[in-house]
C-alpha positions as CSV (number, residue, x, y, z in Angstrom):
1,X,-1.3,21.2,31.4
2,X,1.6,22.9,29.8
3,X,5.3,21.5,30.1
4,X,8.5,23.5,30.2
5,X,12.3,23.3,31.6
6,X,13.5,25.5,34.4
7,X,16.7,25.6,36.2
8,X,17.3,26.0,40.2
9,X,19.8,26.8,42.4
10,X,19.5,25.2,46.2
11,X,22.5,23.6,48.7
12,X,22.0,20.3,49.9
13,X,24.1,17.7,52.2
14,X,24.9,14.2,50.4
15,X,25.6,11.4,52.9
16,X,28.6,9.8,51.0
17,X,29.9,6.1,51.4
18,X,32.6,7.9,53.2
19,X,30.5,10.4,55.5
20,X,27.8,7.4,56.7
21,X,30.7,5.3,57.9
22,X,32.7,8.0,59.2
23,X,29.4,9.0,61.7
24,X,28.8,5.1,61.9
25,X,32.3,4.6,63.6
26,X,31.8,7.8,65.7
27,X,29.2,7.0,67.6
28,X,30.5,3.1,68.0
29,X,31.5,1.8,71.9
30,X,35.0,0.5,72.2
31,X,33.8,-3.0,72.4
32,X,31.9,-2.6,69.3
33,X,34.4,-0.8,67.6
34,X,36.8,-3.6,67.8
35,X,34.6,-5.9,66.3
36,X,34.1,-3.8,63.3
37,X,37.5,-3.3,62.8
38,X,37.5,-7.1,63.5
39,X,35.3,-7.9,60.5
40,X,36.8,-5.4,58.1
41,X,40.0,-6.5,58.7
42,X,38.4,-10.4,57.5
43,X,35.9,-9.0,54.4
44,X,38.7,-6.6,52.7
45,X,42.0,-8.3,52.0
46,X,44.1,-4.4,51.4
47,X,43.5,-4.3,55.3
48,X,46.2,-5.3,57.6
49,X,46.7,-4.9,61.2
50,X,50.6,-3.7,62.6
51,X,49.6,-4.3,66.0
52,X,51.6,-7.3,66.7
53,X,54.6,-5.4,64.4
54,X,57.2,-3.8,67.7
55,X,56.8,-0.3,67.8
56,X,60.7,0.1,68.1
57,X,62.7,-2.3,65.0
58,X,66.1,-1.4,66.3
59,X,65.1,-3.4,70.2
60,X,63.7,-6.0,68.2
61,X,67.1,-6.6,66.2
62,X,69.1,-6.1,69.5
63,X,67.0,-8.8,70.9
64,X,67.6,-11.3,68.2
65,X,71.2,-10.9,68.0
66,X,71.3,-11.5,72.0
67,X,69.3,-14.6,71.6
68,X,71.4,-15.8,68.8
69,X,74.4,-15.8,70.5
70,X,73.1,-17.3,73.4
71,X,72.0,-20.6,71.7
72,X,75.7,-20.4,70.5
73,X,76.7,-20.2,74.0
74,X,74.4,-22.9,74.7
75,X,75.6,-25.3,71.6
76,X,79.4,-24.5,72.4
77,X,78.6,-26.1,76.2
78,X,76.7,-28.8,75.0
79,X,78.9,-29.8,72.1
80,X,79.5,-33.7,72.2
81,X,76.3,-34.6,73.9
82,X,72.7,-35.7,71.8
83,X,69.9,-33.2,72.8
84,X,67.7,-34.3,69.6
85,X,64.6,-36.1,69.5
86,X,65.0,-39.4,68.1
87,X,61.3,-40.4,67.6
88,X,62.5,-43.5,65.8
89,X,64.5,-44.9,68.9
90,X,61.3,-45.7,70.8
91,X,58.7,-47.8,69.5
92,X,55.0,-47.4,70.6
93,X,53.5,-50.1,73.1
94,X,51.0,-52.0,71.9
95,X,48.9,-51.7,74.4
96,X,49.1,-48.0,75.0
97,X,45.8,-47.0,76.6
98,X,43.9,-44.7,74.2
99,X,44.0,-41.5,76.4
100,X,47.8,-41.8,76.8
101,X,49.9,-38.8,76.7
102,X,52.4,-37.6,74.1
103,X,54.6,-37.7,77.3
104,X,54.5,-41.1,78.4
105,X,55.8,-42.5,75.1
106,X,58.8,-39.7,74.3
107,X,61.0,-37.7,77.0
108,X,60.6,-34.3,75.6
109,X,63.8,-32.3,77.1
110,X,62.0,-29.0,77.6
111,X,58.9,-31.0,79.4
112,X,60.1,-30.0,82.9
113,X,60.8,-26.4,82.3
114,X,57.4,-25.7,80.5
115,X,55.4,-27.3,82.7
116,X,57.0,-25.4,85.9
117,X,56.7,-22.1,83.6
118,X,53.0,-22.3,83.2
119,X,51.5,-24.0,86.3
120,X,51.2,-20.4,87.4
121,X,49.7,-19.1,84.2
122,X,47.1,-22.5,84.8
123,X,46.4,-21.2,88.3
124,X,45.9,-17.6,87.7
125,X,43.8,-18.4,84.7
126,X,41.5,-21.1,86.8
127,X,41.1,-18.6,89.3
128,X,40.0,-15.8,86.9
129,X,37.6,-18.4,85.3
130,X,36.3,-19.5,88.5
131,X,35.9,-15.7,89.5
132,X,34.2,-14.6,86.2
133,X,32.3,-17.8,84.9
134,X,28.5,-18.8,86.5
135,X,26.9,-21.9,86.3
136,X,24.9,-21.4,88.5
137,X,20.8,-22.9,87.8
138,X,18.1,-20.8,86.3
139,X,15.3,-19.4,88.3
140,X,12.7,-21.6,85.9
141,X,15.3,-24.7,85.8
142,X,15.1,-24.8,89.7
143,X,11.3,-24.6,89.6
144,X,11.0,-27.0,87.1
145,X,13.5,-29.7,89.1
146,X,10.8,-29.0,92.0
147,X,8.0,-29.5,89.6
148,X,9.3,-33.0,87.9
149,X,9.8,-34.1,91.5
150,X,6.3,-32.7,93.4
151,X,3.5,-35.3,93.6
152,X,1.4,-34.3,90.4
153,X,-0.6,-36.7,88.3
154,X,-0.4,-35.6,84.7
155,X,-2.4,-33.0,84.2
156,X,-1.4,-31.3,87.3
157,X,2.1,-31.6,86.2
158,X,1.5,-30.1,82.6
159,X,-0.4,-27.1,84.3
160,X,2.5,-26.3,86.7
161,X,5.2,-26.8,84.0
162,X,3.1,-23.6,81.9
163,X,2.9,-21.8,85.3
164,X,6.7,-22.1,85.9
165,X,7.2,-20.8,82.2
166,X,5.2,-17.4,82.9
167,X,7.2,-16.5,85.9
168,X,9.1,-13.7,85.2
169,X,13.2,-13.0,86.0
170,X,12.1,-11.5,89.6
171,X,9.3,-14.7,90.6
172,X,6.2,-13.1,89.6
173,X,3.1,-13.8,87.4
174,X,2.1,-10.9,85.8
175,X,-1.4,-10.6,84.1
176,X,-2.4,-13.2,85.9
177,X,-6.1,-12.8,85.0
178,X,-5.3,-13.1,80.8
179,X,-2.8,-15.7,81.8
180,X,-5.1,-18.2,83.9
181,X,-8.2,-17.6,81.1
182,X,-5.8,-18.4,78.3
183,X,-4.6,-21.7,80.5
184,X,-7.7,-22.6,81.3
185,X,-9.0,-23.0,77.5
186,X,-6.2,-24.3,76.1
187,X,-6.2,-27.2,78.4
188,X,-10.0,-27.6,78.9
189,X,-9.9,-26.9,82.3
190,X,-11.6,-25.0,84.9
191,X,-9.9,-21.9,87.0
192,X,-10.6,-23.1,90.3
193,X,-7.8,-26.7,89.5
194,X,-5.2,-23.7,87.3
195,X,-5.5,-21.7,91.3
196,X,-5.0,-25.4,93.1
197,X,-1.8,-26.2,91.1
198,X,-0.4,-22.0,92.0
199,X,-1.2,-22.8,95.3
200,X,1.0,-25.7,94.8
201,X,3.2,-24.0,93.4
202,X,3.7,-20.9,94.8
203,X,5.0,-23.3,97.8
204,X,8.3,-24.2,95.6
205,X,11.7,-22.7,96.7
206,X,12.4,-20.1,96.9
207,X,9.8,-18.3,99.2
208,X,7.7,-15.9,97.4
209,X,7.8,-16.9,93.7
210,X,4.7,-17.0,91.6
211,X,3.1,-14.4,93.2
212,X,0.7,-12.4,91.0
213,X,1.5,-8.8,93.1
214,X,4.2,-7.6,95.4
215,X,1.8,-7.7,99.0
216,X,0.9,-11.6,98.4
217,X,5.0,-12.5,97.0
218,X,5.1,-10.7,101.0
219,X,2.5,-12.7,102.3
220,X,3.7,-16.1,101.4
221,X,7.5,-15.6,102.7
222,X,5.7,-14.9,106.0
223,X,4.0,-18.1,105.9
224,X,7.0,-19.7,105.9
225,X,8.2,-18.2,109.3
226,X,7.3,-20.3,112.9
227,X,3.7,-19.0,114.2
228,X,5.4,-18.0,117.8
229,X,8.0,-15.6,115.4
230,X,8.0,-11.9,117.2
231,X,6.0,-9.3,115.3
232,X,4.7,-12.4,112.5
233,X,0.6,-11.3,112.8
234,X,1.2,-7.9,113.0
235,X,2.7,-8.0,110.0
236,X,0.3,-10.2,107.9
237,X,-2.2,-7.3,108.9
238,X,0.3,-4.5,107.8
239,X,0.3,-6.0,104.6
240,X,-3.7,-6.2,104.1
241,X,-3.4,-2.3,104.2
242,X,-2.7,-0.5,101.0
243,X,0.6,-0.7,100.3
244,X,1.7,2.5,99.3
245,X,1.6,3.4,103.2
246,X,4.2,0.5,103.6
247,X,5.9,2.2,101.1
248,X,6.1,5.3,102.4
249,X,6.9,3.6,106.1
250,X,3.8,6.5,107.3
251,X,3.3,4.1,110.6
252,X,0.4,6.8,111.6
253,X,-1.5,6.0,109.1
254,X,-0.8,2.1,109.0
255,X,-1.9,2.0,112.6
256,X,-4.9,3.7,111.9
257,X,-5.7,1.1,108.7
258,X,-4.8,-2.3,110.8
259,X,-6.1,-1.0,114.1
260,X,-2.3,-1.8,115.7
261,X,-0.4,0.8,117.6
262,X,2.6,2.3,116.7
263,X,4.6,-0.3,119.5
264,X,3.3,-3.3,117.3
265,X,3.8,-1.2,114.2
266,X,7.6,-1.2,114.6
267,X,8.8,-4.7,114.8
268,X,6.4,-5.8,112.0
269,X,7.7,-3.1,109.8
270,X,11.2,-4.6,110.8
271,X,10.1,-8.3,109.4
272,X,8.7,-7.0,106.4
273,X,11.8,-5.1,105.7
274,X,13.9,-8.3,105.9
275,X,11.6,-10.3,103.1
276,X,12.7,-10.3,99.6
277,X,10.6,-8.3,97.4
278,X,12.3,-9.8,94.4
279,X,12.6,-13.5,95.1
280,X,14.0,-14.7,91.8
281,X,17.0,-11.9,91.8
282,X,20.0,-14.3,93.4
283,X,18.9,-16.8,90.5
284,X,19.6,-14.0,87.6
285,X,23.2,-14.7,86.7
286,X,25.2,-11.4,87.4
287,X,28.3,-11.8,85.1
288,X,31.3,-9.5,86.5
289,X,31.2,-6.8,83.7
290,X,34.5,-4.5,82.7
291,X,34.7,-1.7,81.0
292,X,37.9,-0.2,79.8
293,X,38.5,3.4,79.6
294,X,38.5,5.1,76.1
295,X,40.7,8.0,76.9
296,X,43.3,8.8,79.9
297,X,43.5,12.1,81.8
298,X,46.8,12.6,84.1
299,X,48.7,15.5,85.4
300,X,52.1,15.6,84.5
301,X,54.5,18.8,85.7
302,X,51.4,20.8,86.6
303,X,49.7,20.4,83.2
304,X,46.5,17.8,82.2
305,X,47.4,15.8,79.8
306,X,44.7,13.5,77.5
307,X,45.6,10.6,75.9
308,X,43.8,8.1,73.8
309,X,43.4,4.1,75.1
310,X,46.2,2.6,72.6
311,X,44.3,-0.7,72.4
312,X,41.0,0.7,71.5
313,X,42.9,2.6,69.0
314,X,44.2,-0.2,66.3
315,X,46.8,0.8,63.4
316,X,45.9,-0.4,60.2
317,X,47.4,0.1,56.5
318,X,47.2,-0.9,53.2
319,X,48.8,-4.2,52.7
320,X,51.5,-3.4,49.9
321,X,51.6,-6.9,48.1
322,X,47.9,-7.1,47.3
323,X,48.1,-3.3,46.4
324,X,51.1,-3.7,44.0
325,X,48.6,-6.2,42.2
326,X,46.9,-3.5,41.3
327,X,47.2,-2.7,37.2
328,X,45.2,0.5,36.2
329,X,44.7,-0.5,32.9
330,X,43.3,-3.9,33.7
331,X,39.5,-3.9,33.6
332,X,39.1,-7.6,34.7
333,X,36.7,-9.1,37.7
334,X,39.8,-9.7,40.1
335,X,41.0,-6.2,39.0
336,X,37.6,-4.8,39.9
337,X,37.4,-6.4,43.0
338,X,41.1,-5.5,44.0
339,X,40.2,-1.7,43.4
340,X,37.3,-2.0,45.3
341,X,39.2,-3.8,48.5
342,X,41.1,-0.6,47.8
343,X,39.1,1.9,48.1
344,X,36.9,0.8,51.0
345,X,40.0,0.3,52.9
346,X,41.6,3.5,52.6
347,X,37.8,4.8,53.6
348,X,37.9,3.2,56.4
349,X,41.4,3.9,57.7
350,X,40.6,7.7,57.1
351,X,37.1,7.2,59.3
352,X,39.2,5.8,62.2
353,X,41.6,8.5,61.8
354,X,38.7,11.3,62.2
355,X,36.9,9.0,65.1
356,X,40.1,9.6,67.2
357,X,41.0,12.6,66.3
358,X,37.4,13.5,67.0
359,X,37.3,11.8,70.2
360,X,40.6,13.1,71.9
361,X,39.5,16.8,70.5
362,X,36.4,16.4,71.9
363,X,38.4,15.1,75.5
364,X,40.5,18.2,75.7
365,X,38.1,20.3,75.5
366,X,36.0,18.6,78.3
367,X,39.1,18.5,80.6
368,X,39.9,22.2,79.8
369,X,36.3,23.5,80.8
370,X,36.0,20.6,83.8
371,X,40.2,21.5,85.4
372,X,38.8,22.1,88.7
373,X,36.4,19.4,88.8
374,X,39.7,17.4,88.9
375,X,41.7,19.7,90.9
376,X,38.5,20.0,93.5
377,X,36.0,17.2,92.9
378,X,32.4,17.5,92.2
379,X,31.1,20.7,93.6
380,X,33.8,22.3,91.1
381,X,31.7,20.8,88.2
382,X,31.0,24.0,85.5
383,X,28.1,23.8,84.0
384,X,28.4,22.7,80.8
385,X,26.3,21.3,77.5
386,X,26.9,20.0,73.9
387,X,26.7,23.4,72.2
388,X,29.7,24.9,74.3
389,X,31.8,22.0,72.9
390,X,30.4,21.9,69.4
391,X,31.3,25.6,68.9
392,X,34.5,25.7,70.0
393,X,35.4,22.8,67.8
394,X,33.5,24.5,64.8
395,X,31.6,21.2,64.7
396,X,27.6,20.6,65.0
397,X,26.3,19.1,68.5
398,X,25.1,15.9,66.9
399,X,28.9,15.2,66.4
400,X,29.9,15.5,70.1
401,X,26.7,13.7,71.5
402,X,27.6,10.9,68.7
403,X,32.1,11.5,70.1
404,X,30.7,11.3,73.9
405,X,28.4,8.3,73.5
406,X,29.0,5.0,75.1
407,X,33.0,6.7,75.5
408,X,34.7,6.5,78.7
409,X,37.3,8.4,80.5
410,X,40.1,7.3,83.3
411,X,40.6,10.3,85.7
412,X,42.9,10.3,89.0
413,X,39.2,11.0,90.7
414,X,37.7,7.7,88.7
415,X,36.3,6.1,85.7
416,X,33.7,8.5,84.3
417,X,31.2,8.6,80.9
418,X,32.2,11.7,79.1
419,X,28.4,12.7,79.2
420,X,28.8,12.9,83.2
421,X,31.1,15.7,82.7
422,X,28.1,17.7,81.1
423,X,24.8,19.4,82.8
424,X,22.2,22.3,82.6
425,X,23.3,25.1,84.6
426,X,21.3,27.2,87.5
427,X,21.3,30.8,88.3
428,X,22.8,31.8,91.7
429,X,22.2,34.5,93.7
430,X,25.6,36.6,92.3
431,X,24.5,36.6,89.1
432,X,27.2,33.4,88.2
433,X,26.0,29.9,87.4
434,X,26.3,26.7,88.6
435,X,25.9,23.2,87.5
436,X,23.2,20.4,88.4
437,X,26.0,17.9,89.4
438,X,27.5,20.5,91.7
439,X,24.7,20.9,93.1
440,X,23.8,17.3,93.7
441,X,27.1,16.8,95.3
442,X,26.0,19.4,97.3
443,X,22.9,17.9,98.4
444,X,24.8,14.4,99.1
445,X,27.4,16.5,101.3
446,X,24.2,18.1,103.0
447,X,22.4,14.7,103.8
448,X,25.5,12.6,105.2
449,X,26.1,15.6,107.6
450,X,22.5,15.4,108.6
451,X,21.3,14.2,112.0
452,X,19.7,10.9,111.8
453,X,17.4,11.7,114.3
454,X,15.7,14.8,112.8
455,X,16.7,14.4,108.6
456,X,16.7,17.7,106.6
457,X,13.2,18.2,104.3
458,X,13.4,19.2,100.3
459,X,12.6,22.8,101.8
460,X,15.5,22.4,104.7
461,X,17.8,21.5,102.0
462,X,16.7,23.9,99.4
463,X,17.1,26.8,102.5
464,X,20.5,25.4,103.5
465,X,21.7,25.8,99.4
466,X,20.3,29.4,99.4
467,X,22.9,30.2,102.3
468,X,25.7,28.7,100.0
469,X,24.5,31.0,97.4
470,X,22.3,28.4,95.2
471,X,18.7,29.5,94.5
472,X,16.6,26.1,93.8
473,X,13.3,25.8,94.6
474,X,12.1,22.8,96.4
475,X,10.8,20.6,93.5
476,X,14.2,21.1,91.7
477,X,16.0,19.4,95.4
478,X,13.6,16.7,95.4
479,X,14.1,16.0,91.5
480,X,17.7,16.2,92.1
481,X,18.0,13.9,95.5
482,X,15.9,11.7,93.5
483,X,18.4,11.4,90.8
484,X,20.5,10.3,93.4
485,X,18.2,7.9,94.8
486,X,18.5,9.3,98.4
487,X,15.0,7.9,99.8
488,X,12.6,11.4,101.1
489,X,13.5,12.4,105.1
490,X,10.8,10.7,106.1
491,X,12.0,7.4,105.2
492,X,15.8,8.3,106.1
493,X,14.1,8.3,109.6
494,X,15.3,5.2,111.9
495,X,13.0,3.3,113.1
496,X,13.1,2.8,116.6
């Protein structure tokens, strides 16, 4: 095979240092985004945060120079008398308890005043604790309580303790059948004792848990009610029928599986209805979760104006000591590293600098094509998708999905992820388009104004939109009520 040399020409992209970070912090959530900067700021000593620097010097002076001459004040009044703390005048008791408090040993003069200061600050904080922090017990904590406490002998207890271990967040035992084989070899026992100890202890608190499907988790919350309870044996039949009729609520056709008529029908629907079909949920701990807005949109003197969330949007600089360190000449390790500090910050500075600038382009440009969305509300929503944004900005679409990801934005209508304000579009009957959150607003408005006796179908609705100028077939309404999670009309219907 013969060798030789030849040159080509081509363009190609080169993810730089600079460029990877740059789309790392892009695509970051607030929350995240702070504990980046957070680390930065504690790896790369040319970093420095001014956020606890006053953004105005000249107030800060004026309110020294007031507080100076008001301890003056305050010395000139005071003159004669001894306000220091002599901490050699008293002597510590001997037998001072060993929890004793800095207080009950020395009078400190400002003791009254901060104590009467913050025993608001203490309450609010308690009750923002006690509002926000769960202790509450575990789903498998409570069942294993029950367990240590249930009449088993040994072995019985060791097979329950694995039984509690497999139930799930919601109280069930899933793959039971893999589950109980696997039990059954590992502790050389037979299937029919691993079904006596579920028995057992599917009787635990709270009703329903370690149930190995949804119609027997059903099943054994009935058998806790009293046998005389209205509507209790019609019910344990409903459930013996398949249950995607229950689901459904088609009381025809349950009636016609258990052999009830529709008058029993009714109230035993109404029982099952009040079960839980998720009996572990209230054990789940549900932490109150916050999220913070990333950008601001408010009308001032007729005009929208977008603003970017200050605190999500840190100043940083180059801290000038370390960088005056810095000798060019000087090629030693500490020099190297210095550089190197020096470099990566400035990198990153610039990075945040295009996230933001990014960001709040990438916000007026939303609020520009969505104005009467906030003038109006939702069924003023414009269609609109990533390539209308990216070309106005002159930037590819993976940069605004990355801007709009995990980003949020404060409107006077509400809180909103900036990917809500985008959607496909659908063709109406002049020729115009309109957008699939319109239209599901529409859809919502259509439903609450509905009858409750007689609901409006996917074919009523997609009619009704046709009239409003809206040409949807009836797949597309059902997708989009779906998307909602409005319930079909046939289980809208009351039940009487």
């Amino acid at each position: 095979m013969k060798q030789s040399l030849s040159l080509r020409t081509g363009l190609s992209l080169t993810m730089t240092p600079a460029l990877q970070q740059a789309i790392r912090l892009l695509q970051l959530s607030s929350l995240d985004l702070q504990q980046e900067i957070r680390q930065a700021l504690e790896s790369n000593v040319m970093l420095e945060s001014t956020a606890d620097e006053p953004e105005h010097p000249e107030e800060a002076v004026a309110e020294v120079e007031m507080s100076e001459a008001a301890e003056g004040s305050d010395e000139a009044e005071t003159a004669g008398e001894n306000t220091t703390l002599d901490l050699s005048s008293k002597e510590i008791p001997e037998d001072m308890p060993v929890d004793a408090d800095w207080g009950d040993i020395y009078d400190s003069p400002t003791a009254a005043s901060s104590s009467a200061s913050s025993s608001g600050d203490d309450d609010g904080l308690h009750d923002y604790l006690q509002a926000n922090l769960h202790g509450s017990t575990s789903l498998r904590e409570h069942l294993g309580w029950q367990a240590s406490i249930a009449p088993f002998d040994a072995l019985e207890a060791e097979i329950a303790l694995h039984l509690v271990d497999a139930i799930n967040d919601d109280g069930y035992l899933e793959d039971w059948d893999t589950l109980s084989v696997r039990l059954a070899e590992s502790l050389g026992v037979p299937l029919e004792q691993i079904e006596k100890v579920l028995r057992l202890v599917q009787d635990f608190d709270p009703p329903g848990v370690g149930a190995r499907d949804l119609a027997e988790c059903l099943r054994l919350q009935l058998q806790q009610y009293p046998p005389k309870t209205p509507g209790l044996a019609e019910a344990q039949r409903v459930l013996e029928a398949p249950m995607a009729l229950l689901a459904r609520r088609d009381e025809a056709q349950l009636a016609r599986a258990t052999g009830l008529d529709l008058e029993a029908i009714r109230p035993a629907m109404v029982l099952i209805q009040s079960l839980q079909p998720h009996p572990g949920r209230p054990y789940q701990s549900h932490e109150n979760e916050y999220v913070a807005p990333d950008v601001f949109v408010a009308k001032h003197q007729g005009r929208w104006r977008v603003a970017l969330n200050p605190e999500h949007t840190p100043r940083l600089r180059i801290n000038s000591y370390y960088q005056g360190m810095i000798k060019r000449a000087d090629t030693s390790r500490d020099q190297l590293t210095l550089k190197q500090h020096l470099q990566e910050a400035r990198y990153f500075i610039n990075s945040l600098e295009a996230r933001n600038e990014t960001l709040l382009k990438v916000a007026q440009c939303i609020i520009e094509e969505q104005r009467a969305f906030l003038e109006y509300g939702e069924e003023a929503m414009r269609p609109l998708v990533l390539r209308d944004v990216a070309e106005r900005l002159g930037v590819h679409e993976s940069t605004v999905s990355r801007a709009t990801a995990n980003k949020y934005m404060l409107t006077p209508r509400g809180l909103y992820e900036l990917k809500f304000f985008f959607s496909s579009h659908v063709q109406t009957t002049e020729g115009g388009t309109c957008s699939a959150t319109a239209i599901q607003a529409m859809i919502k408005r259509l439903i609450a104004q509905e009858d409750a006796a007689k609901p409006l179908s996917d074919s009523t609705l997609a009619e009704l939109l046709l009239k409003e100028g809206i040409q949807v077939a009836r797949r597309t309404v059902a997708k989009y009520r779906e998307a909602l999670r409005i319930p079909p009309s046939h289980e809208r219907r009351p039940v009487n």
